[in-house]
C-alpha angles and dihedrals in degrees: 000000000000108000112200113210139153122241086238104043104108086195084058102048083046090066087031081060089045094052086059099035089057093030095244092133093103085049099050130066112212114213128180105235115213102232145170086032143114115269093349115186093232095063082075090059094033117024093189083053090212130124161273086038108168107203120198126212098268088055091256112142145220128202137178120063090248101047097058098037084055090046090050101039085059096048093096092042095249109088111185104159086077126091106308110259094234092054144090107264091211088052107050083039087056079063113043101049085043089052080045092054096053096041085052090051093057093048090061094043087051092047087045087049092055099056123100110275094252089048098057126096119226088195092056091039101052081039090065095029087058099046091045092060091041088046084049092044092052089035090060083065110033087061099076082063107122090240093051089049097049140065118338115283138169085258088066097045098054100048089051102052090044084045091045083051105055088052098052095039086049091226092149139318101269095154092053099061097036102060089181089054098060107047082063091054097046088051092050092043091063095065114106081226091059089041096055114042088052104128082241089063095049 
């Protein structure tokens, strides 16, 4: 399988994660899509152009993050980044597609970011700043939930690397005014999966 992903898509380093945590990395083939540009290559692979595409022997392909990431945790038969089998799936599913939502704010402050000056929108700009640091605010809290402090998920997943993105990308401190927060960050952050999958390590 050949997975086509960027360095800077946090969606794509959340199924890169995926590929170590369930020892896949022999089996996939990671290749660095050109997007975001005129007649890329890749628009003949991925119409859409976005990542993270995921693309089988016979050229089918595969899009979404969590769909992937779905498709590759049940390879082996024995899924486990999925809502936890002793939870509530509604309740794992609230967070997740909360985790999901913040990690899709940042993206569009960070795309905004990277358009000419002249090109950016304050108002777009202030409007994620502000429900980052509501979705942090709520997040410091929601952590001490009994699925976010149990086994990895893709709940987990998809609030650090949005988390991860907001620091790097210096949108705004969200770890230094959620204690809570962070101390989730720092644990997941000393996984080799996390590690290794940090835009600096690649």
């Amino acid at each position: 399988m050949r997975l086509y992903v960027t360095n800077t898509s946090p969606f794509a380093r959340v199924v890169r994660i995926v590929v170590i945590e369930k020892g896949l990395s022999s089996r996939i083939e990671l290749v660095t899509a050109r997007t975001r540009e005129e007649n890329s290559p890749y628009y003949a692979i991925n119409p859409s152009g976005r990542v993270p595409y995921l693309v089988f022997a016979d050229g089918t392909g595969m899009e979404d993050s969590g769909l992937i990431a779905t498709y590759l945790d049940a390879l082996d038969g024995a899924p486990r980044l999925g809502a936890p089998q002793a939870a509530d799936p509604w309740a794992y599913g609230r967070l997740e597609a909360r985790a999901r939502s913040f990690t899709d704010g940042v993206s569009v402050w960070v795309r905004e970011m990277r358009r000419p000056l002249d090109e950016r929108s304050p108002t777009i700009l202030k409007h994620e700043v502000a429900r980052a640091e509501r979705l942090g605010a709520t997040w410091n809290e929601d952590i001490a939930h009994p699925i976010m402090q149990g086994p990895l998920t893709m709940a987990h997943l998809l609030l650090f690397v949005g988390l991860d993105f907001a620091r790097d990308s210096k949108m705004t401190d969200l770890e230094a005014n959620n204690p809570h927060l962070r101390q989730f960050a720092e644990r997941l952050r000393a996984m080799p999966s996390i590690a290794a999958t940090h835009p600096a390590s690649t």
